[in-house]
N, C-alpha and C positions, 0 to 999 in steps of 0.2 A: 504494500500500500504506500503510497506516495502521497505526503501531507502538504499541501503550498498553502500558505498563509490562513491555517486554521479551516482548510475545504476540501475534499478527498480530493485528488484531480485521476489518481491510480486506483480501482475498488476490484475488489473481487478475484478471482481467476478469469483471464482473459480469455475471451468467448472467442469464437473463430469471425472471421470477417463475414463471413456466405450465412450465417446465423439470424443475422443482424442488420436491421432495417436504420438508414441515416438518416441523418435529420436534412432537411427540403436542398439546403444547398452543397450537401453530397449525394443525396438521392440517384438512386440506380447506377455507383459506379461499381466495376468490380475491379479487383488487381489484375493487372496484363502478365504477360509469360517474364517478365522482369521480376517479378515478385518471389525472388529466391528465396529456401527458408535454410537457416543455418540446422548443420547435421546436430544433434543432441543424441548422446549415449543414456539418456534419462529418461526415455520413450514417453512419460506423459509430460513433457519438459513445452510450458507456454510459447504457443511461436511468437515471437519479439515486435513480428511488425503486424501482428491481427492487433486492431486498436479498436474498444469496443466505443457503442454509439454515443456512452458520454464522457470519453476520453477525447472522441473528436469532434464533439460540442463545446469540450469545454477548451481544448486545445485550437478551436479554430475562434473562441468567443476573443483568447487572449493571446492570441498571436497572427491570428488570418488565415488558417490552412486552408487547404482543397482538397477535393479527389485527387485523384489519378489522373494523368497526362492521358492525351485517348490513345487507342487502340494502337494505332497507327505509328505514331509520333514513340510510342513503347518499343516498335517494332524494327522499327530506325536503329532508333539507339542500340539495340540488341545488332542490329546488324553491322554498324560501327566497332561495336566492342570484341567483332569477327575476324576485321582488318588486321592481320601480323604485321605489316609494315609501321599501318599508323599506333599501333602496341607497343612496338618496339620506340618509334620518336617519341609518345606520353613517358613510358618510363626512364628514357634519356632526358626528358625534360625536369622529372619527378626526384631523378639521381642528384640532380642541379640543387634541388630544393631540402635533399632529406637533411643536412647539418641545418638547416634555419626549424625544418617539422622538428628536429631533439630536440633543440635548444629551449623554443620557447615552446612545443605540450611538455618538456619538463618544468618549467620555471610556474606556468600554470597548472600546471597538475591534470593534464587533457590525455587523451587515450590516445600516442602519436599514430596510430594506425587507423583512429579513425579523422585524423586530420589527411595522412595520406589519403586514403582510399577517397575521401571529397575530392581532394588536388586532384586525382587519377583522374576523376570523373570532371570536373569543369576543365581541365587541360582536353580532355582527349575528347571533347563538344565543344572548344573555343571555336569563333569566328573566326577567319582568317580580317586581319589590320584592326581586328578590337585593340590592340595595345599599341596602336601608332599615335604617338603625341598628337599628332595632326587632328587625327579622326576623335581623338578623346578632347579635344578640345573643340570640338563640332557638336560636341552634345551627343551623336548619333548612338553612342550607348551608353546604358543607364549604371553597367556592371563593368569594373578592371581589373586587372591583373590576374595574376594565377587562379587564385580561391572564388574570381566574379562578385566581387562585393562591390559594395554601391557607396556613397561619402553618408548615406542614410548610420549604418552602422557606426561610420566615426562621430556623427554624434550620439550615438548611443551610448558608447565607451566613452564620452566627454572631451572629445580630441577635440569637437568642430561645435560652436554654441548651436542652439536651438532653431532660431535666427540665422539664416547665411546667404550672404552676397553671391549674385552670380561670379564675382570674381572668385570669391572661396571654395564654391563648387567647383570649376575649374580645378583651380589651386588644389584643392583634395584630391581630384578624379588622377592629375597626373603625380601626385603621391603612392596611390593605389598602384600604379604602374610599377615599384620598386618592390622585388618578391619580398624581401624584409620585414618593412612594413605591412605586405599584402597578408604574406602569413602568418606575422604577430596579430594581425588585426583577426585575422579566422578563430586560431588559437583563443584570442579574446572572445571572440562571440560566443565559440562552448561555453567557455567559464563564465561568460555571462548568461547565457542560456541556465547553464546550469545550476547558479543560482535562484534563480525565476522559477525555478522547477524545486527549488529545493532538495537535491541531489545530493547526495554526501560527498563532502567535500575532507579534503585530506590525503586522498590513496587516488589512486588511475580504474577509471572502472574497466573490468573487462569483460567481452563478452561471453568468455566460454567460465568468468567464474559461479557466475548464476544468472538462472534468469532475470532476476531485476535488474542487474548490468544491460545486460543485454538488451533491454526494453528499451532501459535509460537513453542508449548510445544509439537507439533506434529511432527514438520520438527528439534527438538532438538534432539527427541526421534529417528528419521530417522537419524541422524547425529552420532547417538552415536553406532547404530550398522549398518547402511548403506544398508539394505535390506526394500524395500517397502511393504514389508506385516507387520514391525516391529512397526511402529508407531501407527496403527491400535490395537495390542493386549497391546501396554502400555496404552493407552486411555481407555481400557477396564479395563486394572488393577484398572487402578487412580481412577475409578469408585465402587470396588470392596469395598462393606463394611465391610467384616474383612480388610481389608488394612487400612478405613477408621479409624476403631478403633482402631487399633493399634497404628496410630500417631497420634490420637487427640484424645483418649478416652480409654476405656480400654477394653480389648477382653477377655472373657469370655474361660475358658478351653473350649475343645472340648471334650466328653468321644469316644475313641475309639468306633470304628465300633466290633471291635475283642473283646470288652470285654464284 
């Protein structure tokens, strides 16, 4: 059970998703073939990202979620995540970035593999010239750098006041461009999330050490991009052993397919 400011926000044993009728602005979605569930040697062990009807009433009252991305748009993705080439550039990209994911999910106290496995996934669906000074200072996207965060979250974390000039926007959006910052700033948003959730803080949650880790690191993961197909394929990343190697070990080149 998970307590947030004197209100259940977690109850019960977690019902399956196909059970369970939504409230009008989730109404009739279902999970797509993205909807991985993590292995459990525990056999009645709660699946992580079945979120029941007033976990995502109340998780959409105080944050905005959605359904699931449709059908389609599911299908893509899944079929992106098929490409060995574009695989192999995410995790060259990812390698770039794993000394900044240690440094600061230790310093926050965040689960670094599931700050990976985001990065895996907004790298390996980036726009081609979303990160050109030029084009970020065109306005033309709303989200920068590695993690696709917006200057919305620096002021959350109190970097940027409440109040901000178009000059400031700007001024943040091409900040956001520097991985550094980009992924302090991700790093921050769990631990902020995580407080908002009332989460235990102190230790790293993991997922294979119980299910309410698991849950946790699942409705962080829903939190951070707001579509309920999304927590499903971070679970699947976190699990992903090039992902694993690359932040606790070391990964081995790939030789192209093409050579």
């Amino acid at each position: 059970m998970l307590v947030v400011a004197g209100e259940v926000l977690f109850q019960n044993p977690l019902q399956a998703w196909r059970t369970r009728q939504l409230e009008p602005q989730l109404a009739n979605t279902k999970l797509g073939p993205l909807s991985a569930r993590l292995p459990s040697s525990e056999g009645m062990r709660p699946d992580p990202i079945d979120f029941s009807k007033e976990e995502l009433r109340e998780l959409n009252r105080r944050f905005g979620v959605h359904g699931p991305q449709p059908a389609l748009a599911q299908l893509f993705t899944e079929g992106l995540d098929q490409l060995q080439p574009l695989r192999n550039h995410t995790l060259g990209r990812l390698e770039d970035l794993r000394p900044l994911i240690i440094t600061h999910s230790r310093r926050q106290g965040i689960n670094p593999m599931l700050v990976a496995a985001v990065l895996y996934d907004e790298l390996q669906h980036a726009k081609p010239g979303e990160d050109n000074p030029i084009v970020v200072r065109s306005g033309l996207f709303n989200t920068q750098g590695p993690a696709q965060l917006g200057f919305e979250e620096m002021v959350k974390q109190g970097q940027l006041p409440a109040s901000v000039s178009p000059e400031q926007i700007t001024e943040a959006r091409l900040k956001l461009l520097d991985p550094d910052r980009n992924v302090e700033l991700l790093v921050g948003k769990f631990a902020r999330l995580s407080r908002a959730l009332g989460l235990p803080q102190g230790r790293v949650m993991m997922a294979s050490d119980s299910s309410a880790d698991a849950k946790a690191l699942a409705t962080l993961a829903y939190l951070h991009n707001g579509k309920l197909d999304y927590p499903g394929r971070i679970l699947r990343y976190m699990q992903d052993p090039a992902l694993h190697a690359l932040i606790y070990g070391q990964r081995s080149s790939t030789i192209s397919a093409l050579i």
